[in-house]
Backbone as CSV, one residue per row, in Angstrom:
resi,resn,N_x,N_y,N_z,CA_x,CA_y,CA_z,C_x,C_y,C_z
1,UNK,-27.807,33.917,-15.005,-27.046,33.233,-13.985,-26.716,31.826,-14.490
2,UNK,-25.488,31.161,-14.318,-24.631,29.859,-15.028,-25.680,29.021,-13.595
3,UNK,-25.888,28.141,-14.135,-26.481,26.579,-13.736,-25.135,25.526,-13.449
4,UNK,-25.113,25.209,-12.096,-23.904,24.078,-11.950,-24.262,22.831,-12.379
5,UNK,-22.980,22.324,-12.810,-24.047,20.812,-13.205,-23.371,19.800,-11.787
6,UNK,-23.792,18.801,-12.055,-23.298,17.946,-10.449,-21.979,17.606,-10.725
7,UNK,-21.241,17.910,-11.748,-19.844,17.349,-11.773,-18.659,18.611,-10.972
8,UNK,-19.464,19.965,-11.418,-18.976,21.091,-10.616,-19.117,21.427,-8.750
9,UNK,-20.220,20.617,-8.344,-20.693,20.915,-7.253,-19.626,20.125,-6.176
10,UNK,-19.272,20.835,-5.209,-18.333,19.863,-4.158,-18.987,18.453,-3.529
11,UNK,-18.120,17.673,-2.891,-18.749,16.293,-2.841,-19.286,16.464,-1.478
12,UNK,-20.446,15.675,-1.304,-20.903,15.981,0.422,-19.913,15.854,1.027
13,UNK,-20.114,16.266,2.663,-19.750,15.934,3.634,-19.561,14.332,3.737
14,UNK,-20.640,13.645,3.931,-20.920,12.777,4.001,-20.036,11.399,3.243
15,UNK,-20.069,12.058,1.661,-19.409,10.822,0.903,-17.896,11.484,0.920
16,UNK,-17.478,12.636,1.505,-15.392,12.689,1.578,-15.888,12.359,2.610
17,UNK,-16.772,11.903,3.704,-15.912,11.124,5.375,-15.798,9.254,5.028
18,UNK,-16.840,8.955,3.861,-16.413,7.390,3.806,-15.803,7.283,2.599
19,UNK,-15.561,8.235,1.740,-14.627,8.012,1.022,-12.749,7.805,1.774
20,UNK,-12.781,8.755,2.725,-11.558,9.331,3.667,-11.438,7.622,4.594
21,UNK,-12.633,7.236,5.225,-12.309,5.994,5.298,-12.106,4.515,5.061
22,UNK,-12.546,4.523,3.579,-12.448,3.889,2.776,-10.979,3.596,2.570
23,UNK,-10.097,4.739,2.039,-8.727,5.403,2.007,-7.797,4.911,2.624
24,UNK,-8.393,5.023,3.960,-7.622,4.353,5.246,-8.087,2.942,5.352
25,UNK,-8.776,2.481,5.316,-9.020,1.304,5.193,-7.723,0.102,4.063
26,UNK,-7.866,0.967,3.008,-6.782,0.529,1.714,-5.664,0.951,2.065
27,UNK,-5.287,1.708,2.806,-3.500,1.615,2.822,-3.616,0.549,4.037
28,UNK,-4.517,0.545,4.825,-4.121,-0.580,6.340,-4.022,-1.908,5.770
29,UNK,-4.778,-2.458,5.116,-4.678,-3.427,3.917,-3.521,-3.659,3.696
30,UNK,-2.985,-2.715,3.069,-2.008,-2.800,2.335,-0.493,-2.767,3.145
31,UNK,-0.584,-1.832,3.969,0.543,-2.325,5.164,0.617,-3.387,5.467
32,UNK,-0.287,-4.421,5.788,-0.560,-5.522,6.510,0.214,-6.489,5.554
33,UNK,-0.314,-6.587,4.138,0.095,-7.223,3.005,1.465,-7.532,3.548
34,UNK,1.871,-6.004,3.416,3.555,-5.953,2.913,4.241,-6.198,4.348
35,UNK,3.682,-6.242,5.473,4.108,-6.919,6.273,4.089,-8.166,6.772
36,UNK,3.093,-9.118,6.295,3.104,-10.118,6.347,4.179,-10.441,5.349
37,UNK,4.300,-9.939,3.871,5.674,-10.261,2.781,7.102,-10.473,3.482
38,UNK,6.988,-9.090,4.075,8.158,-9.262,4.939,8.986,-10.482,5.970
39,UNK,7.863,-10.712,6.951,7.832,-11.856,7.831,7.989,-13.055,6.569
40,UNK,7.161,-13.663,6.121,7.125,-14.558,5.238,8.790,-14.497,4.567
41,UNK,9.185,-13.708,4.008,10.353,-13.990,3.642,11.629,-14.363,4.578
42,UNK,11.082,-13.134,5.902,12.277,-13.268,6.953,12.607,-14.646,7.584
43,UNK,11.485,-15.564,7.259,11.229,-16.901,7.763,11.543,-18.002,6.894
44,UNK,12.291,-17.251,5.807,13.023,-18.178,4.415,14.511,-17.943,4.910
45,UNK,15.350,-19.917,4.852,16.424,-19.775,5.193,17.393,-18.944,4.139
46,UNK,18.880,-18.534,4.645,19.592,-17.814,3.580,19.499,-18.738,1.945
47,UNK,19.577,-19.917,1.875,19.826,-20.774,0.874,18.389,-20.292,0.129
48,UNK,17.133,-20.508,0.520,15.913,-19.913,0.026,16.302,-18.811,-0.697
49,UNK,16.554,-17.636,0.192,16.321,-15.831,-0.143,17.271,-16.058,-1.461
50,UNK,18.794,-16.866,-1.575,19.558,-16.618,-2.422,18.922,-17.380,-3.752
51,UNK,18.408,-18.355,-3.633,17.143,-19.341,-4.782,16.401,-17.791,-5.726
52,UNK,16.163,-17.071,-4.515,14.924,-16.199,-5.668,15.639,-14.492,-5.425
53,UNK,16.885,-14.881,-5.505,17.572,-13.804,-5.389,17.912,-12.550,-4.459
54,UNK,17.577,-12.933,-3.453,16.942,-11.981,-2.089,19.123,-12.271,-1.286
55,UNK,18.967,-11.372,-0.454,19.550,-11.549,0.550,19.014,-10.750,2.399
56,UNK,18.939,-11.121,3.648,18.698,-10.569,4.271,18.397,-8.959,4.215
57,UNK,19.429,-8.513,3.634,19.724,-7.265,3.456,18.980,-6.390,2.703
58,UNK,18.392,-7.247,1.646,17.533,-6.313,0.904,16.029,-6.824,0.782
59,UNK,15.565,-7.550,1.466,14.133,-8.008,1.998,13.473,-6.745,2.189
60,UNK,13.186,-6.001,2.920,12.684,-4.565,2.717,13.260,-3.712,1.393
61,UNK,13.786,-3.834,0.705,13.673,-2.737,-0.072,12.943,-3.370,-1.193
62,UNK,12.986,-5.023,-1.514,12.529,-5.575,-2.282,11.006,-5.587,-1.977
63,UNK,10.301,-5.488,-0.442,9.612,-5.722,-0.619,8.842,-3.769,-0.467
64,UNK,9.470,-3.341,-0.452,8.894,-1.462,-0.351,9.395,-1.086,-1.968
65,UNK,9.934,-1.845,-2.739,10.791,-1.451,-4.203,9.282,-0.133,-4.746
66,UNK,8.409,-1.159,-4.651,7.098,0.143,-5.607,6.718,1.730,-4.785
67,UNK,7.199,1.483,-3.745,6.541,2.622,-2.667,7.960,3.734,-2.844
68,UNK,8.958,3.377,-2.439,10.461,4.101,-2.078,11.677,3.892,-3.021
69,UNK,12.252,4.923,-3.660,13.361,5.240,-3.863,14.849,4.879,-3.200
70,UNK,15.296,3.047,-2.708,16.090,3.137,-2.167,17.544,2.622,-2.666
């Protein structure tokens, strides 16, 4: 009979429920980030956004550029 070693064995219960919220923890983070980015920029006059190359218009895509295809 084959012997499992611990790399084969499934992960507890226990460590996928705080791993799972761990998980969630890091994208809420991370929403927050990119919404505060957002605000923060939306609160830069047009003369600003055009300084670092931004326009109203593309403030979200600039700031979702790593996440979405837009």
């Amino acid at each position: 009979m084959a012997r499992q070693t611990p790399s084969q064995t499934a992960p507890s219960p226990f460590l996928a429920f705080f791993n799972a919220i761990a998980s969630s923890v890091s994208r809420l983070l991370a929403a927050q980030n990119r919404s505060a980015q957002v605000l923060r920029l939306q609160n830069l006059s047009d003369d600003e956004l055009a300084d670092i190359g931004l326009s109203r218009d593309t403030i979200l895509r600039h700031v979702y550029r790593d996440t979405y295809y837009v």
